[in-house]
N, C-alpha and C positions, 0 to 999 in steps of 0.2 A: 828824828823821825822814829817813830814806834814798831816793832817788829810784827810781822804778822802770822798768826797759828790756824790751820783748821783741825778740828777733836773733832771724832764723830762719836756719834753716842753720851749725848749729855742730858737726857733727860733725868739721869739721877748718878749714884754713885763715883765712881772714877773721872770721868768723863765733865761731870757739874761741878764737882770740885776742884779739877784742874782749872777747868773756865774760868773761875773766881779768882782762883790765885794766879793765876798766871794776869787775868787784867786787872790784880792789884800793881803786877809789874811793871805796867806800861803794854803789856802785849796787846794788839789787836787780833780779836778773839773770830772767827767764826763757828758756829758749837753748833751740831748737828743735833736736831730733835727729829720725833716720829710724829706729835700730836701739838696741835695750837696749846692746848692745856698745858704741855710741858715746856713750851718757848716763852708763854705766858707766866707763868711761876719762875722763870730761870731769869727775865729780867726784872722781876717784883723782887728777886735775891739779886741781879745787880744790882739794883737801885738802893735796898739796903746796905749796900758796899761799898754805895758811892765809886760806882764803876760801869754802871751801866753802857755811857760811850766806849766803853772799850767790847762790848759784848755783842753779835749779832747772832740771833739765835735764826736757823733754815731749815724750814720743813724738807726731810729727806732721810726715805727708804734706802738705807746703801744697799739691798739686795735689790731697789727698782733701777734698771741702768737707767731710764730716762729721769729717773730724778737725780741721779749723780751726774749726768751729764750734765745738767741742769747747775746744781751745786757744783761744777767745775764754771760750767760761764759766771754764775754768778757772782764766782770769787775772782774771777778777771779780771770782771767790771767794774770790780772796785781796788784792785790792785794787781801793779804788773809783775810785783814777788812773792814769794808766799816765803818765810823764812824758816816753816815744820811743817810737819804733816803728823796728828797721830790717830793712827787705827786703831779705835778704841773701842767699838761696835761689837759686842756679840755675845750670847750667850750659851748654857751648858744644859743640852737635852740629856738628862739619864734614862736608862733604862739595857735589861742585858741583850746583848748585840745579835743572840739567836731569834728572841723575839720583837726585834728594835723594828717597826716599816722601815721601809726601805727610803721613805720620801721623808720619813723624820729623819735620817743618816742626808739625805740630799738637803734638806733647810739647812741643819748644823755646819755640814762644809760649804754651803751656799752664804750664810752669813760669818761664819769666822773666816773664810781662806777668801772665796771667791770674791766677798763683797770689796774685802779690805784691797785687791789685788785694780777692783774697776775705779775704786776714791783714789789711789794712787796713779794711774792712770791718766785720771781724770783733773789730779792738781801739779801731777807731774813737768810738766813747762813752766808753770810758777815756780817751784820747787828747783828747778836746773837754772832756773834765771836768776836764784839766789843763791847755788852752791849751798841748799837748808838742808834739815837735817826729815828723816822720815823715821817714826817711830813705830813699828809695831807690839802692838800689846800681846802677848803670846799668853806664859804662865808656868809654874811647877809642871804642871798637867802636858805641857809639852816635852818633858824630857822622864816624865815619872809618870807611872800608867798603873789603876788600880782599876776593877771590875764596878760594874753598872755605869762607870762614862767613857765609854770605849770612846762614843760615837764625839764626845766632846776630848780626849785626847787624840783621837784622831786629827781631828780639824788641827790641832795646836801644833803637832809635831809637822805636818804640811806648813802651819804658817812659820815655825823655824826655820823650814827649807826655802822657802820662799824669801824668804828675811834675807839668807845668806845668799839664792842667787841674786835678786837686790841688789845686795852690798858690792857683789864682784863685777854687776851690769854698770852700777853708775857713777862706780869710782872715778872711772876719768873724767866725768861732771863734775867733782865735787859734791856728791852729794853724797851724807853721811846715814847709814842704817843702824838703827840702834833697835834693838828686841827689850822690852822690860818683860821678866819672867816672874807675876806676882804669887804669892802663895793666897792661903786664905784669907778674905775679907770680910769685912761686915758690909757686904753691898747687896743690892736685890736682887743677884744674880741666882744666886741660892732657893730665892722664894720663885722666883719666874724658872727656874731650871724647873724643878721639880714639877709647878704644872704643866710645863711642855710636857717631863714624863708620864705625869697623870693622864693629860689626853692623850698620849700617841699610844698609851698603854691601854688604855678604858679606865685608868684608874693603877694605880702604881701595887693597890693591893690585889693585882690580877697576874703577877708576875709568874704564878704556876712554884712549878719546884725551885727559882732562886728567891721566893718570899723572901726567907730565913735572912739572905745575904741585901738584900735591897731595903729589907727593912733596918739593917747594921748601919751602908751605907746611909741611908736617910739622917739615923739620931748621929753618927759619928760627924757627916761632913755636909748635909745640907741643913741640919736643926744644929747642931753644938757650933761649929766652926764658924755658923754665919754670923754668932755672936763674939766667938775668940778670936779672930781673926784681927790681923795689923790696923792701925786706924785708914781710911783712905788717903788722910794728907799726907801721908807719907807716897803713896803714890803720886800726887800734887808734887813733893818736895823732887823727887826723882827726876822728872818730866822737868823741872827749873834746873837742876844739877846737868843732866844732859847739857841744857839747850848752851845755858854758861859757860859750858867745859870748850875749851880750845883743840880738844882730840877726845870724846868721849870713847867708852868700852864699844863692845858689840853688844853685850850682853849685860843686863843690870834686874838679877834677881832679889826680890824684896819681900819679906825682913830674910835677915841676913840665914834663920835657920832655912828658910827656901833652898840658900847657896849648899847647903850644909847636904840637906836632903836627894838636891842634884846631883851631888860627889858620891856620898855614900851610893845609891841607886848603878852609877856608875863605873864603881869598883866594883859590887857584888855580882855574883856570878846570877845567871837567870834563877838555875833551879833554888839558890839560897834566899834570893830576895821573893820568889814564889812564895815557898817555907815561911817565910818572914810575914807576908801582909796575908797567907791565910789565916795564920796563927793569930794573929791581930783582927782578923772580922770573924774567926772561929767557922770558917768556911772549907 
């Protein structure tokens, strides 16, 4: 009998390319989208996979709770375990924290913290009836904090804490919490971050006196890195490594300099690593 996974956030990136690989596995896939358009293209790419029955694509808002409550019966209805869960939904509003609204600081941790907290929730009884595993997607950016994404490390270091009381709530379940903490990508997180900033700002070139620095940020880590970044399958490979493992980590930073960058950040003392990334965006 085939195991079965919910992803939320598959309309592209992380999220679509798990779906694929994992139902070349044999996994029964449920893969959360926002738009028919993108449920629609994601089984035109089952299909070229010759995987299609393994995929169901469900329209679902994880920050609407009546469509996640929704997306909890639905996944019921069609089975009485679920054997993962990954919260893979969300993305990175920049802009600097004195002039951030206050209600784009409330979307951010409404969709990275909040959302993932009500999908779990929500598939949670499938989940404990299979002693599965629940994966949260966190990132570098939860344990490493650099200027113009306050409002997006913020959310991340909340959903590390969340992770970990997780993990001590449902141990005597059986049920396994696993954080992936990814570095930079080539995903469209990058391009959709930046407009978030654009609108919540009037426009990203409206920044006032941190121009200078928002404009570093921009070519350093939402223009350069969107393209140097780890391939996604390795995120794909990760999410299979877990699920296989017989006692997985807590914690699975990817690619390996991620780990590297976490350590470092970690030894240094505030005022040094301060020193260190002004010196580096010449701020």
């Amino acid at each position: 009998m085939s195991k079965t996974i919910v992803i939320t956030g598959c309309s592209s990136g992380f999220g679509r390319i798990t779906t694929l690989h994992l139902a070349k596995q044999g996994w029964r896939v449920f893969a959360t989208v926002r738009k028919e358009s993108d449920a629609a293209s994601l089984l035109v790419e089952a299909m070229a996979q010759n995987v299609k029955a393994n995929v169901t694509p469900i329209l679902c808002d994880v920050t609407n709770d009546v469509q996640v409550a929704e997306l909890g019966r639905t996944v019921a209805a069609a089975t009485p375990t679920v054997e993962a869960l990954v919260n893979n939904a969300g993305t990175a509003f920049p802009g600097p924290l004195e002039m951030l609204p206050l209600d784009t600081l409330r979307q951010q941790l409404n969709l990275n913290v909040v959302a993932h907290l009500g999908v779990t929730q929500a598939v949670l009884p499938l989940l404990k009836a299979s002693r599965g595993t629940l994966i949260n997607v966190s990132s570098q950016g939860g344990r490493v904090v650099f200027p113009i994404t306050g409002a997006y490390h913020m959310s991340k270091f909340a959903l590390e804490a969340m992770s970990d009381a997780l993990r001590l709530e449902l141990a005597p379940f059986g049920v396994k919490v696993v954080v992936i903490q990814p570095g930079s990508s080539a995903t469209a997180i990058w391009d959709t971050g930046k407009k978030h900033g654009e609108a919540a700002l009037g426009g990203l070139d409206m920044a006032g006196p941190y121009q200078p620095l928002v404009n570093t940020i921009m070519k350093q880590a939402f223009e350069k890195q969107k393209g140097t970044g780890f391939h996604p399958q390795l995120f794909a490979d990760t999410v299979l490594k877990i699920l296989t493992h017989p006692n997985p980590a807590t914690r699975y930073p990817i690619p390996a300099r991620a780990a590297w960058i976490m350590a470092w950040r970690a030894l240094l003392p505030d005022k040094l690593w301060d020193g260190f990334v002004r010196r580096a965006l010449k701020w």
